[in-house]
C-alpha positions, -999 to +999 in steps of 0.1 A: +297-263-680+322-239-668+315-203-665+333-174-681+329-144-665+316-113-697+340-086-709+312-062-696+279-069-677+246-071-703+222-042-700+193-066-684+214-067-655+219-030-653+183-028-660+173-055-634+197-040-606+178-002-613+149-016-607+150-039-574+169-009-562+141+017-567+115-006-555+136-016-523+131+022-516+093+021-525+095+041-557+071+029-583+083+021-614+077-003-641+099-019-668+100-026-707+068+000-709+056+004-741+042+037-756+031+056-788+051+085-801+024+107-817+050+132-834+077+104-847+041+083-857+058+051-840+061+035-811+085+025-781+096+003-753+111+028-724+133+006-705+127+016-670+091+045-660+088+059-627+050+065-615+037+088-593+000+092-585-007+077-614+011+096-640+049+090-655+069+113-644+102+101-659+121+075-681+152+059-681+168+043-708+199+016-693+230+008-713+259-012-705+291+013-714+323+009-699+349+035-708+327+047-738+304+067-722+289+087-751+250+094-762+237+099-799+223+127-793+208+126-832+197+091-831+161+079-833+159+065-800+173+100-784+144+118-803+115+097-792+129+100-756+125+140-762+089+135-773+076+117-743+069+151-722+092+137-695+122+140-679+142+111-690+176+099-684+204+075-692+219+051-666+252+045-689+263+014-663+257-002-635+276+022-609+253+046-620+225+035-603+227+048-566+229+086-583+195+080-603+176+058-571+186+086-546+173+114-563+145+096-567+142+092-528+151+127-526+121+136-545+092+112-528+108+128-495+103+160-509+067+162-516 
């Protein structure tokens, strides 16, 4: 079977690449983590959590956007991300990634 290289690369792989990235620099962090939003009375997979000492401190949603870059910003899956108590953030592609794992080392170095 021959291969045919995709338009755009799937959001797994954007996923995937985040997170052998942050664990090549020894940052904890867990994928597909589910959770209960108490306000919204549902629930939620976060695609990407990054632990320290034992508590979340952030989440990060991955999507696989080329030149359409944009965020619903009224959507349901923005409005649970704002209930978590966290800091959370969008990796929009896959060139993304070395901005969100380095200020990640930056703030394990840090403390």
């Amino acid at each position: 079977m021959k291969y045919i290289k995709p338009k755009k690369l799937a959001e797994a792989n954007v996923q995937a690449e985040l997170y052998r990235q942050l664990k090549n620099n020894d940052i904890d962090c867990v994928l597909e983590y589910a959770v209960h939003v108490p306000l919204l009375n549902c629930g939620m997979r976060i695609d990407v959590i990054i632990i320290s000492k034992g508590e979340i401190i952030a989440a990060i949603e991955c999507k696989s956007r080329g030149a359409d870059r944009t965020i619903n910003r009224r959507g349901r899956q923005y409005r649970k991300y704002q209930t978590l108590g966290v800091p959370f953030f969008y990796c929009m592609n896959i060139d993304e990634i070395p901005k969100i794992v380095n200020y990640y080392v930056y703030l394990k170095n840090k403390n």
